[in-house]
BALOPA-562963 format. One record per residue: y, z, x of N, C-alpha, C in turn; residue in one letter. Coordinates in steps of 0.05 Angstrom, whole numbers, plus 32768, in hexadecimal, padded with zeros to 4 digits. Layout:
BEGIN
YZXYZXYZXa;...
This chain:
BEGIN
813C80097F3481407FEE7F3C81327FDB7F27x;81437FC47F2A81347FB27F16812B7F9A7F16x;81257F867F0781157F707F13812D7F5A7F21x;814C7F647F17815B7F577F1381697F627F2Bx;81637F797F32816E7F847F5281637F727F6Dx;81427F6C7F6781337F607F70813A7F477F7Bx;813B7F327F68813A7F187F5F814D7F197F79x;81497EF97F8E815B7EF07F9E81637EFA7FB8x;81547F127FBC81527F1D7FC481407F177FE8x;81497F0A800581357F08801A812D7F2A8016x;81117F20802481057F38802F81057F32804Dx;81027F4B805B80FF7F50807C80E97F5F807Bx;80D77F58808D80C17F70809180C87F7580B7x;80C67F9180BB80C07F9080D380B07FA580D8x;809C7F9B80EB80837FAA80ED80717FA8810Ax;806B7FBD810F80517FC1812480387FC38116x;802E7FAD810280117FA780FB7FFD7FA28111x;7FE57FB0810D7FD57FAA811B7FB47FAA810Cx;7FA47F9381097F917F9081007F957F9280E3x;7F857FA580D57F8C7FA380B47F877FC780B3x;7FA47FC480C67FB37FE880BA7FC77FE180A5x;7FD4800080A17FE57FFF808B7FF37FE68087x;80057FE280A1801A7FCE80A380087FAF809Dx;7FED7FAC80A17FDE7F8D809F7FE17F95807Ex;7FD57FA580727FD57FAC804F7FF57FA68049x;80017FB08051801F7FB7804780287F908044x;801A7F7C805780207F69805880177F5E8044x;7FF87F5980447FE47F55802F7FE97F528015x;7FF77F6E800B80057F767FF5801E7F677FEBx;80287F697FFA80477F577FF980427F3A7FF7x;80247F308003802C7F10800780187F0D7FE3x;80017F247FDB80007F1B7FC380137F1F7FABx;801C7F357FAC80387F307F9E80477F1B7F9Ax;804F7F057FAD80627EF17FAE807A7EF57FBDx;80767F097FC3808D7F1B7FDA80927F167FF2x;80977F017FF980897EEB801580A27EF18020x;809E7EFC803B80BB7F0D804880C77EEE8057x;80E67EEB805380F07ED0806080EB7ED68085x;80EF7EE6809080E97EF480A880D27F0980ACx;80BF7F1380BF80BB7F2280CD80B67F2480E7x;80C17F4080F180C57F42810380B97F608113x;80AB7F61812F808D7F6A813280A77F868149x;809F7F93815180A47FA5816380957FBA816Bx;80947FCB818080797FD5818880767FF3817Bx;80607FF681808058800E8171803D800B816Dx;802D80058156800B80078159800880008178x;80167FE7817B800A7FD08194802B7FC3819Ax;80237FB481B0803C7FB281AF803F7F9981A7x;80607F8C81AA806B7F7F818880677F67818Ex;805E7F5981AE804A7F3A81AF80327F45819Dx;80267F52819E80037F568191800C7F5F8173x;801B7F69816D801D7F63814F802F7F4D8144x;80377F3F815580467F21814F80287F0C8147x;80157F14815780047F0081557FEB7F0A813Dx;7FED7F2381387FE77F2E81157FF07F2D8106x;80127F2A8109801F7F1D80F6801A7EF680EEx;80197EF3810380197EDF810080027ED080F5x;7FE87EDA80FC7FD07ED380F47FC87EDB80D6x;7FD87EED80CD7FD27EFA80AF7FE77EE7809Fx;7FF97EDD80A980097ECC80977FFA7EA88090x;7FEC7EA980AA7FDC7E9380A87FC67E958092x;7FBD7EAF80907FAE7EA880877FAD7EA58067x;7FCB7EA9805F7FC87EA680447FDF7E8C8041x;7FDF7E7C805C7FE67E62805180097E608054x;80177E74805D802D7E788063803D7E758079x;805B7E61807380687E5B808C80807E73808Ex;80707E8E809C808F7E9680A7809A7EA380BEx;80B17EA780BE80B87EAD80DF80AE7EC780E8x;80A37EC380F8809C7EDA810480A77EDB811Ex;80AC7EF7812880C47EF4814380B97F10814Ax;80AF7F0B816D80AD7F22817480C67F318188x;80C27F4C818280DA7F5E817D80DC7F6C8193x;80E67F8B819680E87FA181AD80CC7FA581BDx;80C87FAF81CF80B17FB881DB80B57FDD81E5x;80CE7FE181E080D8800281EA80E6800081D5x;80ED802081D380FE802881CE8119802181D2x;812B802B81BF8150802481BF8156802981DCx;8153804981E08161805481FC814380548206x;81408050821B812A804C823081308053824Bx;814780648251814680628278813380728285x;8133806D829D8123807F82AA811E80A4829Bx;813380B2829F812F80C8829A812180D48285x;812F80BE826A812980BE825380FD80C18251x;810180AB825C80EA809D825680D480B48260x;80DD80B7828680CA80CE828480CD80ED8275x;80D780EE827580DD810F825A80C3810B8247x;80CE80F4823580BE80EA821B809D80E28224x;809B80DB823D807980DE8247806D80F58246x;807E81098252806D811D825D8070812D823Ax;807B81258230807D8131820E805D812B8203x;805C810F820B8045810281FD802D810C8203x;802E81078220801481168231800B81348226x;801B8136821D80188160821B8019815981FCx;8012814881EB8006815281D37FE9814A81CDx;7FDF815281B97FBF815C81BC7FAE813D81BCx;7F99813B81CD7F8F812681C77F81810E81BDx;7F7D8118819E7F80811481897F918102817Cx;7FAD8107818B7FC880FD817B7FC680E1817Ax;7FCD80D081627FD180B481637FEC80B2816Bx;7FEC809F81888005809A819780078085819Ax;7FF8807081987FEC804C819E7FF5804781B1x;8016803981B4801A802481C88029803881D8x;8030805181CC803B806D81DC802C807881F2x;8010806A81EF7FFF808282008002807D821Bx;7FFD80968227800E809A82477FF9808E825Ax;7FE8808382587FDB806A826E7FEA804D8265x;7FF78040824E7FFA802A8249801A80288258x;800C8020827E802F801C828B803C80078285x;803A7FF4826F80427FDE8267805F7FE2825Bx;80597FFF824A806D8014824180768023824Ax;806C80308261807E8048826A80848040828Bx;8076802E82968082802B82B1809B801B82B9x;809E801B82CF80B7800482D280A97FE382D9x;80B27FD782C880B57FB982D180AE7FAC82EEx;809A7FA28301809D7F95831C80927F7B831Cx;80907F74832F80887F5A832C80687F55832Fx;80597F73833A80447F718332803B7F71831Ax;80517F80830680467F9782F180597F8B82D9x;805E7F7182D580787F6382C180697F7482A7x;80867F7B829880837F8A827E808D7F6E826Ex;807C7F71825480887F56823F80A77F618241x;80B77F53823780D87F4F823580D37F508212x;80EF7F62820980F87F5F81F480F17F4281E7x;80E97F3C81D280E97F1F81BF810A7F2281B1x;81097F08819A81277F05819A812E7F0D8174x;81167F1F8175811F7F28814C81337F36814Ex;813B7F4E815881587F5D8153816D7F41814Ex;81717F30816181817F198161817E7F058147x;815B7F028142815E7EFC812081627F0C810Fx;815A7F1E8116816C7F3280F681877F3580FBx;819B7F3E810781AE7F34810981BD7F1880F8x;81AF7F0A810681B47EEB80FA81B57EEB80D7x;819A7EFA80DA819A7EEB80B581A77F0A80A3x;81AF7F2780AE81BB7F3080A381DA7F27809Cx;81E07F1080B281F97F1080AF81F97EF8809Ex;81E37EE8809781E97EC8808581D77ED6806Ax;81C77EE9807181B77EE2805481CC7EF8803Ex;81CA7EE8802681E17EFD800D81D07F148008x;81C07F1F800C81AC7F367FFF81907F3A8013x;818D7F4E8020816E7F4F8034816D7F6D8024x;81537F688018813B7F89802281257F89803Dx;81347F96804981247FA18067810F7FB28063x;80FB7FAC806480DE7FBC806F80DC7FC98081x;80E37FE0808E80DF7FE480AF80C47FF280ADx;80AB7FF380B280987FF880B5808C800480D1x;809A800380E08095800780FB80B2801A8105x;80AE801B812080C5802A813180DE80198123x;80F9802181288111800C811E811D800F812Dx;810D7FFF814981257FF3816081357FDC8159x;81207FC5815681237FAC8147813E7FB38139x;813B7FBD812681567FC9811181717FD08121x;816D7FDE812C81817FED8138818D7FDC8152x;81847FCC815F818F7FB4816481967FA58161x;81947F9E8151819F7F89813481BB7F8D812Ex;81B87FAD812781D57FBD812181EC7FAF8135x;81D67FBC814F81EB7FBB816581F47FA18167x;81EE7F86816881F47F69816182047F638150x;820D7F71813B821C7F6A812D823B7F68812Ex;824B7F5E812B82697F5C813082747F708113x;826D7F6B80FF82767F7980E2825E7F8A80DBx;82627F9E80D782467FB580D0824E7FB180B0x;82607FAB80A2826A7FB38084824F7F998079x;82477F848092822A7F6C8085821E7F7D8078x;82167F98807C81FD7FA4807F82027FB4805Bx;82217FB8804F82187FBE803282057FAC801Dx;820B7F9A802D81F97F84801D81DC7F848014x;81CD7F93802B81B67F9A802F81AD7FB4802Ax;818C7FAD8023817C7FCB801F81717FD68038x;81687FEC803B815C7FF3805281467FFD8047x;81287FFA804E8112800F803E810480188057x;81098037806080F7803D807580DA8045807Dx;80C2803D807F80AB8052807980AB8062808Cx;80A78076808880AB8088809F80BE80A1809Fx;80B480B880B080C280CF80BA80AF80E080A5x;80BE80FD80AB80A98116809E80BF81278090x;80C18132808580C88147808080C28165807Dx;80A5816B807D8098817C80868089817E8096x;80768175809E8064817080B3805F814E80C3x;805B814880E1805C813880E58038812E80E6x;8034811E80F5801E810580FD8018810A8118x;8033810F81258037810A813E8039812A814Fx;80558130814B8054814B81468051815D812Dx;805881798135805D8186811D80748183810Bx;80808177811A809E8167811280A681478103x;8097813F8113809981228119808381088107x;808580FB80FD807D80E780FA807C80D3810Bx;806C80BE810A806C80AD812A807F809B812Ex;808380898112809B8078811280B4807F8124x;80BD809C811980D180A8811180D380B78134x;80BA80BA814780BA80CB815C80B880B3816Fx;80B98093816880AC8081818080CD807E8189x;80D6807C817280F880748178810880838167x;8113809A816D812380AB815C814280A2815Bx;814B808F81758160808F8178815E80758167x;815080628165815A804A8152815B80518133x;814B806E8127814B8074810E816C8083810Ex;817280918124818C80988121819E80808122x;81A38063812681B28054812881AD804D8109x;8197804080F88194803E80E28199804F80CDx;8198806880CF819E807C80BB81BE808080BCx;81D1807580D581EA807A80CF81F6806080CBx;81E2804480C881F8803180BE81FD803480A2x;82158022809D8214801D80838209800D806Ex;81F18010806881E07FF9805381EC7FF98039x;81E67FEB802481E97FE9800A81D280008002x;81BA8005800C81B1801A8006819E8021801Cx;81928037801C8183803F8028816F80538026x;8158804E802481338063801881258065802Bx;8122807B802C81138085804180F3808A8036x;80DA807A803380C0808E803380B580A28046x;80BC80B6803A80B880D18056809180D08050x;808380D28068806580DD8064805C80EE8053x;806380FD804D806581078031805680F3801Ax;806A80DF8015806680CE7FFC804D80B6800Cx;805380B5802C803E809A802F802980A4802Cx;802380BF8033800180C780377FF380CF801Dx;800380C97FFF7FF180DA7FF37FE180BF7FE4x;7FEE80A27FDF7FD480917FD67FBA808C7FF2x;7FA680897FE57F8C808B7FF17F7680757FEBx;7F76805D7FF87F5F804E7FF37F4780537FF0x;7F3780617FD77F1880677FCE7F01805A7FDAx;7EEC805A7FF17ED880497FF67ECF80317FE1x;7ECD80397FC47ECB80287FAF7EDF801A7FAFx;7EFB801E7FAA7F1580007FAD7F097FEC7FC4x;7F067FFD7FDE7EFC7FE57FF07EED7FD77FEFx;7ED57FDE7FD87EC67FC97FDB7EC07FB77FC7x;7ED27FC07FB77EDD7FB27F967EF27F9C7FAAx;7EFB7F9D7FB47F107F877FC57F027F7F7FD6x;7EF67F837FE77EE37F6B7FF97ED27F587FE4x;7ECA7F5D7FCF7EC07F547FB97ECD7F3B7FB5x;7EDE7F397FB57EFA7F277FA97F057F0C7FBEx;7F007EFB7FB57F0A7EDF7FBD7F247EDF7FCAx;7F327EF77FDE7F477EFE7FDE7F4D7EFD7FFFx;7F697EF080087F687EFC80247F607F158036x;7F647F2680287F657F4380327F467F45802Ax;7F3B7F3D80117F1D7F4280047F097F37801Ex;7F197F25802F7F017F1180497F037F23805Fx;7F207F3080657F287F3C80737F1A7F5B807Fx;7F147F6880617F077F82805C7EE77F78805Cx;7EDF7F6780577EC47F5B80597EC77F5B807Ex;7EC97F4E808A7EC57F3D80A47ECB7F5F80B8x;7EDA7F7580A47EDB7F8E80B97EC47FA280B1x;7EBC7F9F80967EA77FAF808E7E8E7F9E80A8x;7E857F8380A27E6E7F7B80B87E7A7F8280D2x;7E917F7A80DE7E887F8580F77E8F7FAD8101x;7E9A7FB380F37E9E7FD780F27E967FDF80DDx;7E7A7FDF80D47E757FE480C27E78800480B6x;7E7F800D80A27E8C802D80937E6E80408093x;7E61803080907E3B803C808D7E47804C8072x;7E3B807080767E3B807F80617E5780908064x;7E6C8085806C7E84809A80707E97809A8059x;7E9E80A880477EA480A880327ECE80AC8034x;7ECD80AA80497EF680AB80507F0080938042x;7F1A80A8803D7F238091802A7F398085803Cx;7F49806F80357F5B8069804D7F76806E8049x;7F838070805D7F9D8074804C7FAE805A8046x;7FBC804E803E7FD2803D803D7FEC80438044x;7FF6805680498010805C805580228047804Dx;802E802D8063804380168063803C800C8042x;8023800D802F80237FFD801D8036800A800Fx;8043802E800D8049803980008064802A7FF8x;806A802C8015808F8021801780968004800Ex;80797FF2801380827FDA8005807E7FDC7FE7x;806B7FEA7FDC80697FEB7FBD80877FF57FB1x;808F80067FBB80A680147FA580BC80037FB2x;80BD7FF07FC680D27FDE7FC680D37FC37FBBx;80B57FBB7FB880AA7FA37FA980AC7FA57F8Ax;80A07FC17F8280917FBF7F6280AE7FD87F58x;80C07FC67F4980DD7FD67F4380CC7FF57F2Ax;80AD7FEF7F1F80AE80017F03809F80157F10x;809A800E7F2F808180267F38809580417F30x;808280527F24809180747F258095807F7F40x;80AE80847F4880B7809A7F5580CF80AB7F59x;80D080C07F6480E480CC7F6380F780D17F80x;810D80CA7F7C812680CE7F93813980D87F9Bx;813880E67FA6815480FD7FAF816980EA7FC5x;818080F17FB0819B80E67FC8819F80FD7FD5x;81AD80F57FF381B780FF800781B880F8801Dx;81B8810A803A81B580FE8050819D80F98063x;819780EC8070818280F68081818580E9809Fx;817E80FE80A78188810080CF816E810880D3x;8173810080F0815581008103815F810A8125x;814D811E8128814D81298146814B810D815Ex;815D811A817481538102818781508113819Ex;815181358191814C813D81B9812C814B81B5x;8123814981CC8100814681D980FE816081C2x;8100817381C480EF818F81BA80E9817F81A2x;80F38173818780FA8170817680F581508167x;80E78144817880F3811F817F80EF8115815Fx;80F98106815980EE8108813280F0810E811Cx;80F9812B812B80FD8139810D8111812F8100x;810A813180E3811A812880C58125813E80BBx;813C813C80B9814C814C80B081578149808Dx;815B81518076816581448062816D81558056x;818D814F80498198815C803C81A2815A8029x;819381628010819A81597FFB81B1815A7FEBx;81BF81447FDB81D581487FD481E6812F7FCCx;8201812C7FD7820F81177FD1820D81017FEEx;820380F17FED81FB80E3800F81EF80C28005x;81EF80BB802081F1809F801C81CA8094801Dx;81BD80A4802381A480A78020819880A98008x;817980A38007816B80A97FF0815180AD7FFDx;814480C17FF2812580D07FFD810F80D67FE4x;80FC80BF7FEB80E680C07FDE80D580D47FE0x;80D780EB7FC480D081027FC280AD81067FB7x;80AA80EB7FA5809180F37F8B808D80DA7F8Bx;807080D17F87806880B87F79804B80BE7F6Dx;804880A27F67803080A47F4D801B80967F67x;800980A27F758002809B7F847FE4808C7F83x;7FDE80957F617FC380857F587FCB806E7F45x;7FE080737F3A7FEF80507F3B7FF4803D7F4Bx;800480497F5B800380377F797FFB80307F82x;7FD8803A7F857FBB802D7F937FAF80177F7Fx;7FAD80217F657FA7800B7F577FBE7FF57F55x;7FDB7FF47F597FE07FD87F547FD57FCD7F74x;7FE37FD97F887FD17FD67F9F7FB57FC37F9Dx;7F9C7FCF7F8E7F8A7FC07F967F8F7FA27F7Ax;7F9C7FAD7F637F987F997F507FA47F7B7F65x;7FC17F857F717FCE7F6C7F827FBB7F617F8Ex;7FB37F667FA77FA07F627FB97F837F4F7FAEx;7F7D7F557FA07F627F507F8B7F697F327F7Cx;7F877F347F777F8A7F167F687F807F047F80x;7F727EE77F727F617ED97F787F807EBE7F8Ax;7F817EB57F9E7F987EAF7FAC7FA47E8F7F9Ax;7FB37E967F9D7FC97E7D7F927FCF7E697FAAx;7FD37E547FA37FEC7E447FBC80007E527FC2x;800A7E557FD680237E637FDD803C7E557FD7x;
């Protein structure tokens, strides 16, 4: 890709950010770049997609930025009763340990039914803006950073699916060897399997998948973090204000960045990596929920195999570190 693929180009982010995880970085990153997404749009997953509407929203403030933010799904695509409980007692019965967030089987906000004691938030209205601006804007790269219900409703809104060659799709997420979640599964990829199956069979102008694989291998060094709190920088006040109140003491972990992965190699056209065409399909029944399937070959897919993952951290912190501009 090139700068010239780039150029003109809206961005879409959609995301379940919460605090300054991957997806708050993945933002961070993008807004020092100049990469200022015309939409985002929040859906659940860390938290659910009011509480990362209002992290979205507060991180855009704070670098001085007017943009739409729209909160999104709160469930899953298919959600009925049956469904729903199957996929609980799935959850319940893995180890507990597992990072599940807004999945976890006490939060009835998510897994119970709706009453009038017990009102569940209602869907927000982003599937209906993405929709909208897939069908007016000439060119979108989509971020999906989170579950892709948001996405996959969108689809379903649409009168002409042929809008959608127009557009890129960049997914973070799924496994191909080992999951997060399960042994299978990645979490994105296991919160909503059926909306990754509605996205993996439209027709985009393109479509990249970052399988965990490629997100997990850059690694934020204790030293980067504190070479960037250093720094006159949103994210530099940000990593300051979490060091004082959670302070790291002597723990030498490094962090991961995951979501920054997927926005770097869709932001920075010279980052090194390598990509296999073909297909990729995703399980939607319980034994299995997640699993990535990929087959390489002649297909309308592309699967991020290899990257330079100590390049990637450094442009990572070089972005971040620049001293802030007017927006």
């Amino acid at each position: 890709m090139s700068p010239d693929e780039t150029e003109g180009r809206h961005l879409i982010v959609d995301t379940d950010t919460l605090g300054i995880n991957d997806d708050a970085l993945a933002l961070y990153y993008l807004f020092a770049l100049g990469r200022v997404p015309r939409l985002i749009t929040t859906v659940f997953g860390n938290a659910s997609a009011a509480t990362s509407q209002a992290h979205a929203r507060t991180l855009a403030a704070e670098h001085g930025l007017d943009i739409d933010v729209v909160r999104g799904c709160e469930k899953p695509l298919w959600w009925s009763e049956p469904a729903r409980e199957h996929v609980r007692a799935a959850v319940a019965a893995l180890p507990a340990a597992t990072y599940v967030a807004a999945l976890s089987t006490d939060n009835e906000h998510f897994w119970g039914a709706s009453t009038s004691a017990n009102p569940h938030p209602r869907d927000g209205l982003a599937p209906r803006e993405l929709a909208k601006t897939l069908q007016t804007s000439e060119a979108c790269d989509i971020l999906a950073i989170g579950p892709l219900t948001n996405i996959a409703r969108a689809i379903q809104l649409l009168d002409d699916h042929t809008t959608l060659q127009r557009h890129r799709l960049w997914i973070s997420g799924g496994s191909i060897r080992s999951g997060n979640v399960t042994g299978d599964a990645e979490f994105n990829a296991y919160a909503d399997p059926e909306a990754l199956h509605t996205c993996l069979g439209a027709t985009w102008g393109s479509l990249v998948m970052v399988p965990l694989e490629a997100l997990a291998a850059p690694r934020l060094v204790p030293a980067a973090v504190t070479r960037i709190r250093a720094t006159d920088t949103p994210l530099g006040a940000a990593l300051d204000r979490l060091e004082r109140e959670s302070p790291r003491g002597t723990s030498t972990d490094r962090e991961p960045i995951w979501d920054v992965v997927a926005a770097a190699l869709m932001a920075e056209w010279d980052l090194p990596r390598t990509q296999a065409p073909g297909t990729i399909s995703v399980s939607t029944d319980l034994p299995h929920r997640g699993r990535i399937h990929f087959e390489q070959g002649q297909g309308a897919h592309q699967l991020v195999t290899e990257i330079d993952p100590d390049l990637l951290v450094r442009r990572f912190e070089a972005a971040v570190s620049r001293p802030r501009t007017s927006p």
